[in-house]
C-alpha positions in Angstrom: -28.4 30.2 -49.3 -31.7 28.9 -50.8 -30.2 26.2 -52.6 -28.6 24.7 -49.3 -32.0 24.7 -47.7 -33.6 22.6 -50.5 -30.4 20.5 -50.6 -31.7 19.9 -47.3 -34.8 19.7 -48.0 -34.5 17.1 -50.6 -32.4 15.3 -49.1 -34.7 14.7 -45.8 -37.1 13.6 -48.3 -35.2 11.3 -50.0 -34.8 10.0 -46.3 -38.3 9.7 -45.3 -38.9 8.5 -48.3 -36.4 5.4 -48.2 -37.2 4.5 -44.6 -41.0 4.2 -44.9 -40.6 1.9 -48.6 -37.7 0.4 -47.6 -37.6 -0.3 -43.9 -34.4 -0.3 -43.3 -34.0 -0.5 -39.6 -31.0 -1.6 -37.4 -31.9 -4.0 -35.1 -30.4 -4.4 -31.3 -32.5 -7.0 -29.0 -33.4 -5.7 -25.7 -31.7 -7.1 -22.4 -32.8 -10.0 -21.3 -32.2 -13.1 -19.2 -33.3 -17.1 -19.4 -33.2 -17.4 -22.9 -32.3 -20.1 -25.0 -29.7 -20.2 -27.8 -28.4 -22.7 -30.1 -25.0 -22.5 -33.2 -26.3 -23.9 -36.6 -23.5 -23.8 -39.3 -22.6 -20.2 -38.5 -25.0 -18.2 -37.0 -26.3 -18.3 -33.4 -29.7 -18.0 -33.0 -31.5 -16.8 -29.8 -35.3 -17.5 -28.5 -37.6 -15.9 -26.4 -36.2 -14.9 -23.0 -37.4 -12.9 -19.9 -37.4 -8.7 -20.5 -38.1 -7.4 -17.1 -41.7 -7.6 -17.6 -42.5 -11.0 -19.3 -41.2 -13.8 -21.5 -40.9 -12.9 -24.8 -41.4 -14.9 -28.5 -38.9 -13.1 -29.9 -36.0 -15.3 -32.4 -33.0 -13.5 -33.6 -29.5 -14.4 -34.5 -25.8 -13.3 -34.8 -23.7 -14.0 -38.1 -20.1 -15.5 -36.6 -18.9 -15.9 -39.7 -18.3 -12.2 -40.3 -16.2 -10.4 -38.2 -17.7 -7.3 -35.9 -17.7 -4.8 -33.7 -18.7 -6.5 -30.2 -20.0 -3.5 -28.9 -22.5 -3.1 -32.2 -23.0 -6.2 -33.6 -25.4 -6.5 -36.7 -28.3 -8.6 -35.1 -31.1 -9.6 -37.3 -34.5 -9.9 -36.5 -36.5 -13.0 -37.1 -39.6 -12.9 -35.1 -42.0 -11.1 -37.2 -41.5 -13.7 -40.0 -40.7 -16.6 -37.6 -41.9 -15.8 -34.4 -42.5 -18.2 -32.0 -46.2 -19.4 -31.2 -45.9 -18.7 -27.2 -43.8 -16.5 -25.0 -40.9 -18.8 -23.7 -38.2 -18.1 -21.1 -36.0 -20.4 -18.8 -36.4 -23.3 -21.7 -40.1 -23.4 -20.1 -43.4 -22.4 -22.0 
């Protein structure tokens, strides 16, 4: 019985552990409308776009070489390293 709780234990560590060194975060963009979006060689990119509240700088982009699930598909972040400058929505600054 002790021996399953520190399994646990360590294992929750190991966890903790990997997320805050590693950052491994999924990433799914929030809904959003008036955005702009273009295809380069096989990934579609998105930019910016209007969350309820504001425009946003965020860029992201879908793989469409790979296959996947429609209803989870593996986004990846970009704006953090290549953010926009300004908060952009309707193709307008």
């Amino acid at each position: 019985m002790i021996y399953r709780k520190y399994k646990s234990l360590k294992l929750h560590f190991i966890f903790i552990l990997s997320y805050l060194f590693f950052r491994i975060e999924s990433f799914t963009p929030t809904g959003r409308i008036g955005h702009s979006s273009v295809l380069l060689k096989d990934r579609l990119y998105f930019f910016g776009g209007w969350n309820t509240t504001t425009c946003t700088n965020g860029v992201f982009y879908l793989d469409v070489s790979k296959s996947f699930d429609y209803l989870t598909p593996t986004w990846v972040d970009l704006t953090r390293d290549a953010g926009m400058r300004f908060q952009s929505c309707w193709g307008i600054r």
